[in-house]
N, C-alpha and C positions, 0 to 999 in steps of 0.2 A: 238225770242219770249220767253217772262218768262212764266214756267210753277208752276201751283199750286201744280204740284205733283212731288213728295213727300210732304206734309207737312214740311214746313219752320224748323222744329225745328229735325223732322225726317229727315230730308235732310242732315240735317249738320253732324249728326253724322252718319247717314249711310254711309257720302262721306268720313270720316274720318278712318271708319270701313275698306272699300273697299281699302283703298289708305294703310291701314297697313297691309293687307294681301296681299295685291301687291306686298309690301316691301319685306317683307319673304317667299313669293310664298307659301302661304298656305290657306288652304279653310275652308268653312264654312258652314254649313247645317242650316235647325230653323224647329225646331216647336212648332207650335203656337195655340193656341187658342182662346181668347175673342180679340186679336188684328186683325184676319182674314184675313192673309195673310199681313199686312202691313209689318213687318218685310222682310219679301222675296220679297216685292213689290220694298219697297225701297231700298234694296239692289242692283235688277235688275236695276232697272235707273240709279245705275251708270255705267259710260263705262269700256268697259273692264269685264263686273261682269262674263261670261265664264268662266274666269281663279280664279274665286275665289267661285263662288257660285255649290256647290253640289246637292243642291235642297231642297224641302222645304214641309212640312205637312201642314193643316191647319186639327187641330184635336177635329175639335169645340164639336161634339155629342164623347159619351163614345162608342159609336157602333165602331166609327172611331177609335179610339184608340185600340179598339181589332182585326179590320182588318190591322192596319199598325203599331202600335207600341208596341206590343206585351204583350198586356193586356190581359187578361182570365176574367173568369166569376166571378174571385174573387175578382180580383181591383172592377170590377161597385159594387157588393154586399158592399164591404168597401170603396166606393168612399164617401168621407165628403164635396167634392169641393175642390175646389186648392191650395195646400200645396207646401211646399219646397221640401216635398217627392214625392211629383204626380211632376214637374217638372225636377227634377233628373232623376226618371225614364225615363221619355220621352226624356230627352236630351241623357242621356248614351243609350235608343234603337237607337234613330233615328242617332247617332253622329258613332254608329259601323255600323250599316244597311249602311249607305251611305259612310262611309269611309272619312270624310273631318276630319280637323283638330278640329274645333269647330265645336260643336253643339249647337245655342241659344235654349231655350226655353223660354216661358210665357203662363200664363194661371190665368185667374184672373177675378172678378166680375166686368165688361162693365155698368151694367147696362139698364134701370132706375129704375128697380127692385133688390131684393136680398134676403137675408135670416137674420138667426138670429145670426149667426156667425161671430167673425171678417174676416172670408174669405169668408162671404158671403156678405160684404158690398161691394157696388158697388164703384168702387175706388181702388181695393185690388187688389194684383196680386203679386204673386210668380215666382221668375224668377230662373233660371240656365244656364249655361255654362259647357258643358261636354268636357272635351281633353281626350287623351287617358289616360292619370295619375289620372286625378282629377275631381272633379267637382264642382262647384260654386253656391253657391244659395242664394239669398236674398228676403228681403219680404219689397211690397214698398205701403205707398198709395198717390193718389194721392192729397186728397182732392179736386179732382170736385165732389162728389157726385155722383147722375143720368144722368151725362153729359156721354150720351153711347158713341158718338163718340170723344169725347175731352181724354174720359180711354181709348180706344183704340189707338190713336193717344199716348198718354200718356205712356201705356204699351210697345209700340215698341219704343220710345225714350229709356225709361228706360233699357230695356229689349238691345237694341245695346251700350248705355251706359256701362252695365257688361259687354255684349263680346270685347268692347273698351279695359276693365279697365283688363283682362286677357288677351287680345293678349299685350298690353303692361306690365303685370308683377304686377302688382301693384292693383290688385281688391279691390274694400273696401265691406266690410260684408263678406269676406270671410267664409265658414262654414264647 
């Protein structure tokens, strides 16, 4: 029986994701934001994900981020929306907190609303990858627009895509 999920395009690369840290026997943590759990969703479906997944945030509200990724009163008072710097942080908390190899992160405007910012346009998202050395961050848009779930789907493609392009060596946008 074919299943819908993961997403067709989230599939492929999650399956790719999962099968190279298989290779190297090393793990992986995410957290996420405007994708809502997709990343960690589709990582879980594939087999095996035990030996590779550490676990996973969804850190949608800023409340969330002060109870589990170690935000203070100061990030929400200078919070702008989603940067390459708010996703760095969250991947270096959450990538030392859980102890896996990688940390994905994303966090980015879903939509169908948004603001007046280019990180407030719907389509936007900020992604990173934290190791213990380094950290990774790019800024991607989609061009769907207000398509909320086509960004979301689209964010966790992107966003396993970087953790792809670092566990094999080779990231492009490095930062």
């Amino acid at each position: 029986m074919a299943s819908n999920f993961p997403p067709p395009a989230v599939r492929e690369v999650a399956s790719e994701v999962s099968a190279l840290l298989k290779e190297r026997s090393e793990t992986v943590c995410v957290a996420e934001t405007a994708a809502g759990g997709l990343i960690s969703a589709s990582l879980l479906s594939t087999p095996g994900a035990s030996k590779i997944y550490k676990g996973g945030l969804t850190l949608y509200t800023l409340e969330s981020r002060i109870a589990f990724a170690g935000w203070t009163q100061y990030h929400i008072k200078s919070y702008t929306g989603p940067t390459e710097d708010v996703v760095k942080g969250l991947a270096e908390n959450v990538r030392g907190t859980l102890g896996a190899t990688y940390c994905v992160c994303e966090s980015g405007t879903a939509g169908p609303t948004g603001g007046n910012t280019p990180n407030r346009t719907p389509g936007y998202v900020a992604l990173a990858v934290a190791t213990e050395k380094d950290t990774s961050t790019k800024e991607a848009e989609t061009g769907l627009g207000g398509d909320r779930e086509g960004n979301m789907v689209a964010f966790a493609v992107e966003g396993l895509k970087l953790l792809r392009d670092v566990i094999k060596g080779n990231p492009k946008l490095f930062r």
